[in-house]
N, C-alpha and C positions, 0 to 999 in steps of 0.2 A: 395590606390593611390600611383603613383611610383612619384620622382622627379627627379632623376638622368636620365642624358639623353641616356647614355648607357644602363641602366634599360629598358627604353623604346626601344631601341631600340632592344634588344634582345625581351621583349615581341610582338613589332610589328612583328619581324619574325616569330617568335610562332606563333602567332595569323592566320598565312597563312593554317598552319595545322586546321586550327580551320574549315574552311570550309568543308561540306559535301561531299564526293565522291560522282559524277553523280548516281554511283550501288546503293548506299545508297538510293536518292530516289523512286519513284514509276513510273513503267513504263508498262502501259496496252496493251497487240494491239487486246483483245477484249474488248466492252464496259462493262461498269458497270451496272448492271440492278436493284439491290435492292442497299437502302440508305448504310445499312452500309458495304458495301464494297466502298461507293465512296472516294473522295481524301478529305480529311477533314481540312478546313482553321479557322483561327480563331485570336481574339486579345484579347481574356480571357471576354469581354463584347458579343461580334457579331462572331457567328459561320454559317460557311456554308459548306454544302457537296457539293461538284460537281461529278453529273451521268451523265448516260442515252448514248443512243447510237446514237445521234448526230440528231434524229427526234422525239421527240426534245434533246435538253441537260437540265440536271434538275441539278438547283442548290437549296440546304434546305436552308434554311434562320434558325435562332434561336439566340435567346438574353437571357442571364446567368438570368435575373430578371424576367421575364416571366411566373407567377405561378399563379393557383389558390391558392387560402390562406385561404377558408372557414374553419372554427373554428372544430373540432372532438367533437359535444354536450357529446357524452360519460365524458369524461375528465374535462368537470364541474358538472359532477352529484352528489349528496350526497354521494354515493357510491365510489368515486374515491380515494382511499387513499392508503398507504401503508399499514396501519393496516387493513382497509378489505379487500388488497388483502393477507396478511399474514390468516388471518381468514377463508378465503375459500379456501386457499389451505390447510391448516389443516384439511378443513370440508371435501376437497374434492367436491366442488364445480367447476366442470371442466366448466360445459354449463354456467355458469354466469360469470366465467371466459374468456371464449374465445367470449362472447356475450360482456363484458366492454373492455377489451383490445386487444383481436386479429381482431377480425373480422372488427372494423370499418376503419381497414388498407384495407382492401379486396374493400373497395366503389372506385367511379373514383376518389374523392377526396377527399385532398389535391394532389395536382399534380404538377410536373414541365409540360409547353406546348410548344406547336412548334410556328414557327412564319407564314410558311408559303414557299411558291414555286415560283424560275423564272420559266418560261421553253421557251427556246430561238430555234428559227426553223428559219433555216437558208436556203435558197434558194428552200423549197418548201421540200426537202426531202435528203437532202445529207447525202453521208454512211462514217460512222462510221469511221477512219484509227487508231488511237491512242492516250491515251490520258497521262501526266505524270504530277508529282507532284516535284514540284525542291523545297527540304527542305532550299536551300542556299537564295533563296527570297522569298519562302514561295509562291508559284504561281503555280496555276495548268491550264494546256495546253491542250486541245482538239485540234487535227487535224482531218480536213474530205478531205476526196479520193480529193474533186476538189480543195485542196489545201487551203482552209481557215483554220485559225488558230483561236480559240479563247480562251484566258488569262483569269483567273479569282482570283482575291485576296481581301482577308479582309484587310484592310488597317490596320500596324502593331499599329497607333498611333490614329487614324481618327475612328470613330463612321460609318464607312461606310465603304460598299464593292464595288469592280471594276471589271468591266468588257469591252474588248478590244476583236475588232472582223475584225482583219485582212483579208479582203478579199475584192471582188467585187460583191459577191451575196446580196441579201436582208436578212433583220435581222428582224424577227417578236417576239416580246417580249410580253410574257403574263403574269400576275401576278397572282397565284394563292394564294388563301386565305385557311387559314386550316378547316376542315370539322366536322367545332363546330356545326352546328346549325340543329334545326329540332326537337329534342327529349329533352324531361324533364331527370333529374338524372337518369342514370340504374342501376339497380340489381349491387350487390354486385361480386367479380368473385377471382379468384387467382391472388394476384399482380402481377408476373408474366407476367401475359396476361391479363391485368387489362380491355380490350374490347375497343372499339371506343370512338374517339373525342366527338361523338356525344350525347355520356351518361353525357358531361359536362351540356347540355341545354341551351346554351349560343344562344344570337340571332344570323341569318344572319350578316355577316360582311356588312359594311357600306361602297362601292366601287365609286372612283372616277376616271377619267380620261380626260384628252387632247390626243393632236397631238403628242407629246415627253415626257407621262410621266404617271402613274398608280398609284394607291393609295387604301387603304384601311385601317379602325379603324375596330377593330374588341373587342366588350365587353366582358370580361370575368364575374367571379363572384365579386359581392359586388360594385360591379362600377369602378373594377379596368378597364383599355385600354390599347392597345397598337397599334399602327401604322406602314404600312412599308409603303414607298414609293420611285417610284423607275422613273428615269427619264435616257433621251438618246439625242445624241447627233451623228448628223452622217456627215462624209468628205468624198470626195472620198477615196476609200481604206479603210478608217478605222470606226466603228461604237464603239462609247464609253456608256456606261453606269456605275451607279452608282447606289446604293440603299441604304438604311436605316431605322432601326429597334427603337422602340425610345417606352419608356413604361411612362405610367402615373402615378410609381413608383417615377418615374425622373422629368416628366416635365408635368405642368397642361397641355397643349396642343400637346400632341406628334407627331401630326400630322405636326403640322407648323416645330417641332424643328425635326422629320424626313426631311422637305423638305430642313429645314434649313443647315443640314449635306452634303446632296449629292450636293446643290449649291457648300456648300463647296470645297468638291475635284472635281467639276467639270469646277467652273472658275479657276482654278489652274492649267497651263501649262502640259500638260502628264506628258512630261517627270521629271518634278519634283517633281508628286505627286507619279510616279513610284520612285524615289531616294531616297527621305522620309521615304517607307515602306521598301524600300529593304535597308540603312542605321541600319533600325532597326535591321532587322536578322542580320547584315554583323558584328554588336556588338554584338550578344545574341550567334554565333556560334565562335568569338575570344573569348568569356570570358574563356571556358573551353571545351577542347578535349579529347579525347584519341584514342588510334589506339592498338586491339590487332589481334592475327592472327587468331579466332576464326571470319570468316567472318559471318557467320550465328547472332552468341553474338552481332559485333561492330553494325554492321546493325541494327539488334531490337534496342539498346542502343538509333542509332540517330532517328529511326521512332519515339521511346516515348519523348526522349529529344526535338525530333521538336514541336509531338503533347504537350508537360508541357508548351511549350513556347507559344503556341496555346491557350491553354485552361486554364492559370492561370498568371493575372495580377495582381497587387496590384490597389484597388481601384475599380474591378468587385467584383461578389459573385465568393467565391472559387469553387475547383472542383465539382460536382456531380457526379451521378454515371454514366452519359455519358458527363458531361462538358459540352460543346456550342452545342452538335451534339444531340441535343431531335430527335427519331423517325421522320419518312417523310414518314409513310404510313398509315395516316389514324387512329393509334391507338396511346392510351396511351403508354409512355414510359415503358418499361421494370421496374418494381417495380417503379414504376411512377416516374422517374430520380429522387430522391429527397438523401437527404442527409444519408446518416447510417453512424453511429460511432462506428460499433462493429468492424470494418477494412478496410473498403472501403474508407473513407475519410482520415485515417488514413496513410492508405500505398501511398493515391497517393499524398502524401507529405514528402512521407521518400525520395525520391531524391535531392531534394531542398538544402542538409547540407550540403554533401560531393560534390554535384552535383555545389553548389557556384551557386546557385539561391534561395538564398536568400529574396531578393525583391519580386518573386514572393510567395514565401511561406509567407509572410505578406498575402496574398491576405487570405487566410485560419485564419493567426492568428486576423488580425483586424476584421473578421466576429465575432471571437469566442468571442473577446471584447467586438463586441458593441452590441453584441443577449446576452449579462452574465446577465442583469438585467431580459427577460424571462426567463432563463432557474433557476436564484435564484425565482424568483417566481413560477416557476415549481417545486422548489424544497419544499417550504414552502406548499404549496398547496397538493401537494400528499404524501409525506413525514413528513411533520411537524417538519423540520429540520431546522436548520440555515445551514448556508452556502450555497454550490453550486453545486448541480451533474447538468447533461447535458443528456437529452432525445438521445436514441438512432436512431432512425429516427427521422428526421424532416426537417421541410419545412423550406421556403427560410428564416425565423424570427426565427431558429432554435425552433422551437415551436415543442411538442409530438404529433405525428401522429398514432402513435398505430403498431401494430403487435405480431409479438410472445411477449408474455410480459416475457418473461424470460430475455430476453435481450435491448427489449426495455426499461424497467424500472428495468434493471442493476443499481445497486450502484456503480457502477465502471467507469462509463463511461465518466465522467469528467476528472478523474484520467487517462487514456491514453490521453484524449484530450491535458490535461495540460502536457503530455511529449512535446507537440510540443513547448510550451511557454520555457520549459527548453533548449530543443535543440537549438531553433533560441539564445539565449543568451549565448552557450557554447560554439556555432561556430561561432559566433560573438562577441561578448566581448563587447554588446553595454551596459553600465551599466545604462542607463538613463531606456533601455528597460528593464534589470533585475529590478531596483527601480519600476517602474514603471505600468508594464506589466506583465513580467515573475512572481515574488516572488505575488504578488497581486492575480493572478490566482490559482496558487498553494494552497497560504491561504485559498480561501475560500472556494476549493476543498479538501484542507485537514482539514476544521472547518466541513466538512458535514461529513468527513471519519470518523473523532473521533466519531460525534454523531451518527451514523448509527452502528458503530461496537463495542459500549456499554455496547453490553450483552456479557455473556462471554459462552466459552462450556464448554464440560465435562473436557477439558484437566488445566482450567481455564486463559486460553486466550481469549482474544477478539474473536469475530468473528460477519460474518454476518448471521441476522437471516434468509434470502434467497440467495444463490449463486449460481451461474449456470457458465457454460461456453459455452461460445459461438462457435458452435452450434450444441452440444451432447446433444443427443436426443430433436432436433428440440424444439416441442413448448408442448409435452407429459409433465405431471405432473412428471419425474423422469427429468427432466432439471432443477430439483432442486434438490443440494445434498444437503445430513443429514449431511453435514462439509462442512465447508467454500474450494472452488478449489481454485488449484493452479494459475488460472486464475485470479480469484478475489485477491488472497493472495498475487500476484505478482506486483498486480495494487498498491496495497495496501501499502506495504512495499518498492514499487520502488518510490510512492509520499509522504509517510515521510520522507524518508531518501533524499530526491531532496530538500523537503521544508528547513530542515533542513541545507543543506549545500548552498541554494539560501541566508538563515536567515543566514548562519554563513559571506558569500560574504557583506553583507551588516551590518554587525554588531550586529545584534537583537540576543542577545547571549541567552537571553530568551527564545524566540519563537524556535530557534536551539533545547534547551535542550530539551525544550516540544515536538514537534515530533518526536526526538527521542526517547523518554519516551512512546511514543505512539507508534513507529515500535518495540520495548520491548516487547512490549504487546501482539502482535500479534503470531500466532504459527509458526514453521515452514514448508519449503517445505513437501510434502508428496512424498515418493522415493519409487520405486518398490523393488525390491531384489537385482536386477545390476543395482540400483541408478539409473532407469529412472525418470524421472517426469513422477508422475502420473496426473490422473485429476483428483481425491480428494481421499482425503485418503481410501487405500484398494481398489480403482478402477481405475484401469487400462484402458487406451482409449482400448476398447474392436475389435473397427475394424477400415477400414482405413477412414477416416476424411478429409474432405477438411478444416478445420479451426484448423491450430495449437495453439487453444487458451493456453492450458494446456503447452505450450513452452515459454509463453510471459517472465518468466526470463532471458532465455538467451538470446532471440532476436525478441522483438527490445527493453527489459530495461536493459538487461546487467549485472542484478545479481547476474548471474552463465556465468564467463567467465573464458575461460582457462587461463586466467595468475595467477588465485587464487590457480593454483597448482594440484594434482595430482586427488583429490575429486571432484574437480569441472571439470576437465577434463572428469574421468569417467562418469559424470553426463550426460554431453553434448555428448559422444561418445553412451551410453547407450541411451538417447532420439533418436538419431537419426538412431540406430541402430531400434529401437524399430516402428518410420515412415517406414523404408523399409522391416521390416519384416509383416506390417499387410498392406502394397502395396499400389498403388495410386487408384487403383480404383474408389475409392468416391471422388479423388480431381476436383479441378478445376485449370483453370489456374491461378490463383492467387496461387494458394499451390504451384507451382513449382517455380513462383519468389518468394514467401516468403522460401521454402527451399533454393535456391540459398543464401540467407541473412542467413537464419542458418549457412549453412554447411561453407559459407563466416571465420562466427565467430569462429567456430568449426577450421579453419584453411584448412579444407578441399577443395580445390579447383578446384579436380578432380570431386567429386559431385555437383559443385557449378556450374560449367562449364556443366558440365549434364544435369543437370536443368533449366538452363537457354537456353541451345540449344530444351530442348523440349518443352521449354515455345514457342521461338520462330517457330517453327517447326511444330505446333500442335494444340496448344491452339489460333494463331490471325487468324483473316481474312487475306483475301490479301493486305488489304490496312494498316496492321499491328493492329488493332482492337484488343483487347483482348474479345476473346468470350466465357469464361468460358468452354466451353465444347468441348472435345478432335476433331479436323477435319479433322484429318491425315487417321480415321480408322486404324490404327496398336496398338489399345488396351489399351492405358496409363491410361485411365480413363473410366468409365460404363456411363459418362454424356458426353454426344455427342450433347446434344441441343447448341444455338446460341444468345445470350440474350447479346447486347457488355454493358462491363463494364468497366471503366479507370482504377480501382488501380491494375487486374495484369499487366499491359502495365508499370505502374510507380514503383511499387516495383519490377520488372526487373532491371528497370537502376538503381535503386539502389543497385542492387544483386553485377552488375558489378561492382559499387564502391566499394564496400565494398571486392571486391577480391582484387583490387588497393591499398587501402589505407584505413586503420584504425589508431582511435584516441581514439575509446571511455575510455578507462581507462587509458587518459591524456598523453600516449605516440604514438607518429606517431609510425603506422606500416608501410613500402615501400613493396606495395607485398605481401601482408599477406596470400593472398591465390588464387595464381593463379597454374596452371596445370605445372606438369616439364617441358611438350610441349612448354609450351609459351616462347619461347625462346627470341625473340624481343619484346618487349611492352614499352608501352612511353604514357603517362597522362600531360595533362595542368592544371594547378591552379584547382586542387581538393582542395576542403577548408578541413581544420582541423578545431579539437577544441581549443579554443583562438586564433582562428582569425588567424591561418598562411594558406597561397595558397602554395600550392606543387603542385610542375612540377618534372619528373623525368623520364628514360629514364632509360629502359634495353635492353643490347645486349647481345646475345651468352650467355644469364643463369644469365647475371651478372650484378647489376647496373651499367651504364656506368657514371650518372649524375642526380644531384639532384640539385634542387633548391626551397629558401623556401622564400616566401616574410610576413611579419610580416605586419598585417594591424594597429594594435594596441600597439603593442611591448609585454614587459614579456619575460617568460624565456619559449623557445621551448625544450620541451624533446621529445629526437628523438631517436630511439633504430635504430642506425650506421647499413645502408646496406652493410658497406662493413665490418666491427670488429664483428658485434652483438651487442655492447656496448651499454649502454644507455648513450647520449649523453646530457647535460645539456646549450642550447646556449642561451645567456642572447640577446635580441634584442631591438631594437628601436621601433618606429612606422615609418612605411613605409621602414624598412630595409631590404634589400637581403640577401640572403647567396647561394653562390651558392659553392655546394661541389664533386668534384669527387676523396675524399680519406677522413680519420678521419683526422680532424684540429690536429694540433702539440701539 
């Protein structure tokens, strides 16, 4: 918070940058025919697509809580434990393996669901002219040939979505219901393509209607409900509607407190329930900018930054692995939208730091709070451990849902989660959340590390007695190495020495000493012969990989950075030499933004830039979608399928911050790793760590102006963009500095 008036008034100027170029949004002038190329809305609770080529217009409806929840019976059986799953993989028990832990992933459920379809027909059958998505209010616009216009938005603040149908033709609104009902459970299938709605068994939806207004409950499993309901309102010239999604999660009657929503924005002036939502963006796009001259990069940057702003609220369920936008055709979601923690919920949170959305990456970390009491009794239960790991898939209660079990029932998995606990309090300075949140999590993530990694190997170090990395060789019984990987070792040794220095911020000089007592113990990296990281000792990533698990030290835990000097240089240069020599082939699009974040750290930013251009270039749909598999046809990758997923879309724009600006080893970077090319570039309140916003501007090669605002005060160390120097500036809370030379 600023108090000086002059302060303000320089950032309200700023702030003007802050909106999106018209180019930047989405502009179609053919229709959208399949869901996930449509325009995608959303307020991190209520998501919608808008399609279709104007007979009718098809908007998705979808709500973040919206899940079957049935219980996986494998997973309370006698048999479910960590020691007989250690015991049959000794025996070599592969079929009662993949029959307790993989396969009951392959059923329709546990599942994320859809909510359901408007589909709006307008004058009998009008063609198609264009439709666009304006990121600056978040509002997506179909036009048809006879000149009608119709608006459609999820309200950024409101439990309900809008729609405005500028024209004189007639407006026919239908509601469809999702295609749960008719058939009992089906057959098991590849999650994947996990097969139809219909294998849920859920009754016929419960359909009501009037003169202005449609409705339906529709029952899921165990007695869970949920409700849309959608009503209108029509003037001359103009036909309004409203709708609303409302789960029995939330409210005993979802029906009434659906109707109760869309009343809402409906006796409510237009115009000022349109100023409401667009106030919202008009502050989520001042908070923080940037402008480089890689048009292809900025672009991608604001499609994801729009969709995070979309799809992750504080006080919804966090991201999944399509967000608010579940399928709209009839089938189960793409590996049944549900949560994974081996990188996908992970990465599409790394923008949140640097990126100064903050508030919305609570939405992720208060989940992981208040599901910690399942997941420690998921711990005790299959483990027999105290403390606290964290199932690798799982549904909306963060509950085990089963799959490959190499990674699913990872002992690691906690240990990434819990970097995010560390993150939000290292770029925020909030100490109440370090006391209380941050170091709390850690603990009991690092009470379950000690007990699990007990036994010791041949070198007489700790280690685990199963480790894998995720995802060499898939779900095959050699997805477990005879040595602990550098995967697991990195998780390992990056969350004692965190715990450690959370306990030393807070004074537990005890607890400090003990974990590091405990990352002692542990062995070290295992290095190829030009000091690559390998993936466990003596084995080398043998071909090319879409998941840089065997990389997790340098990025994103940071314990092989190049400012450690010449070893840890070669290290990092040697890895990533060692990615481009066995090729992308096998990646996906997520591999080319998490490379982008590599080669970021590495300082490389001519690779960074590379990568990022064929992330965006390649790998999204047209409405900017990350689709895992390459769509350009010119070769980048052997995986050309379509399955969209969110974390490559959000570890991009974090690719780009991280060429901007770095903090992690306590000193501001300005520029750490952009192209020689980029000769102009200029950033808005990127957050650092302890809490400082950087804004700063290059012209002609050169810083031209930097400016740091202190949210919390302390001492900023800033390695000088115009000396090199490391600079030492003691600050206030709420203090500026704004610099275009070294202070005197």
């Amino acid at each position: 918070m600023i108090c000086s008036t002059f302060v303000f008034m320089v950032l309200t100027a700023q702030a003007q940058g802050g909106v999106p170029k018209a180019e930047d949004g989405l502009h179609f002038d053919t229709p959208v025919m399949v869901w996930d190329e449509a325009l995608p809305l959303g307020n991190g609770l209520l998501g919608a697509l808008v399609w279709g080529d104007g007979n009718p217009i098809k908007i998705s409806l979808d709500r973040t809580d919206l899940w079957d929840l049935r219980p996986v019976p494998e997973f309370h059986s006698a048999d479910y434990s960590y020691a007989r799953m250690r015991e049959w993989e000794k025996a070599g028990k592969v079929d009662e393996l993949l029959n307790l832990y993989d396969r009951p992933y392959e059923r329709p459920a546990p599942t994320k669901i859809p909510a359901g379809r408007i589909e709006l027909t307008i004058g009998g059958a009008s063609a198609f002219q264009s439709t666009d998505l304006s990121f600056e209010d978040a509002t997506a616009r179909v036009t048809l040939k006879s000149g009608t216009e119709v608006r459609v938005w999820v309200h950024a603040t409101q439990c309900a979505g809008m729609i405005e149908v500028r024209g004189d033709e007639p407006v026919v609104a239908k509601l469809v219901a999702p295609a749960f009902g008719g058939k009992e459970a089906g057959p098991a299938k590849p999650a994947i393509v996990a097969g139809d709605l219909t294998q849920l068994g859920y009754p016929e939806p419960a359909s009501t209607s009037g003169p202005t207004w449609s409705a339906y409950e529709q029952e899921g499993w165990g007695g869970f409900r949920f409700a849309v309901y959608l009503a209108w309102r029509a003037t001359p010239g103009t036909w309004r509607a409203a709708w609303s999604v409302v789960s029995s999660l939330e409210f005993e009657d979802p029906l009434k407190e659906a109707k109760a929503n869309v009343d809402r924005v409906l006796d409510v002036e237009p115009d000022a329930v349109r100023a409401s939502h667009a106030d919202w963006w008009k502050a989520y796009w001042a908070k923080t900018w940037l402008d480089v001259p890689n048009a292809a990069v900025e672009r991608q940057w604001y499609l994801d930054t729009y969709k995070f702003g979309a799809a992750s609220r504080r006080g919804s369920p966090p991201i999944t692995l399509q967000g608010p936008w579940t399928a709209d055709d009839g089938k189960l979601p793409p590996w049944k939208g549900d949560y994974h923690h081996d990188l996908n919920t992970q990465l599409s949170y790394w923008p949140c730091y640097a990126g100064n959305r903050l508030d919305a990456g609570l939405s992720y970390l208060d989940w992981l709070w208040k599901t910690r009491e399942n997941c420690k009794e998921w711990t005790r239960r299959f483990f027999d451990m105290p403390g606290m790991n964290v199932p690798m898939t799982a549904d909306l209660d963060n509950n085990q849902i089963g799959g490959w079990r190499q990674y699913t029932h990872s002992s690691t998995t906690g240990a990434w989660l819990a970097q995010h606990f560390y993150l939000h309090w290292k770029f925020s300075g909030d100490r109440e959340f370090l006391a209380n949140r941050a170091y709390p999590y850690l603990h009991e993530c690092s009470t379950f590390i000690e007990a699990v990694t007990s036994e010791r190997g041949t070198d007489g170090k700790r280690t685990l007695p199963l480790s894998s990395s995720p995802e060499i060789n898939d779900n095959r019984p050699t997805a477990w190495f005879a040595t602990i990987t550098n995967y697991d070792l990195a998780l390992i040794r990056w969350l004692c020495t965190a715990s450690a220095e959370l306990a030393d911020a807070l004074e537990k000089t005890d607890d400090a000493a003990h974990w590091r007592a405990v990352c002692s113990e542990m062995p070290t990296f295992s290095l190829g012969a030009d000091g690559q990281l390998l993936v466990a000792k003596d084995y080398p990533l043998a071909d090319s990989h879409r998941h840089f698990s065997h990389l997790m030290a340098i990025h994103p835990l940071g314990l092989i950075d190049r400012s450690q000097g010449p070893e840890a240089e070669r290290t990092i240069r040697a890895s990533l030499a060692d990615l481009e020599r066995l090729g992308s082939s096998n990646w996906c699009g997520y591999s080319f933004a998490w490379l982008a974040n590599l080669a970021a750290r590495a300082g490389d930013g001519v690779k960074a830039e590379k990568a990022l251009e064929t992330f965006a270039t390649a790998f999204v749909l047209r409405n900017g979608f990350h689709c895992n598999g390459d769509q350009s046809g010119k070769g980048f990758s052997n995986f050309t399928y379509r399955p969209f997923t969110l974390e490559g879309n959000f570890a991009a724009a974090a690719g780009l911050q991280e060429m901007l600006l770095q903090s992690h080893t306590g000193v501001i970077e300005l520029f750490p790793a952009i192209p020689g090319s980029w000769r102009d570039v200029s950033f808005h309140a990127l957050r650092a760590q302890g809490a400082f916003l950087v804004s700063a501007e290059r012209k002609d090669g050169k810083t031209a102006r930097l400016e740091i605002v202190s949210e919390r005060g302390g001492t900023c160390k800033l390695r000088s963009p115009f000396s090199g120097k490391i600079l030492e500036l003691a600050m206030k809370p709420d203090q500026v500095i704004e610099l275009t030379n070294d202070p005197a």
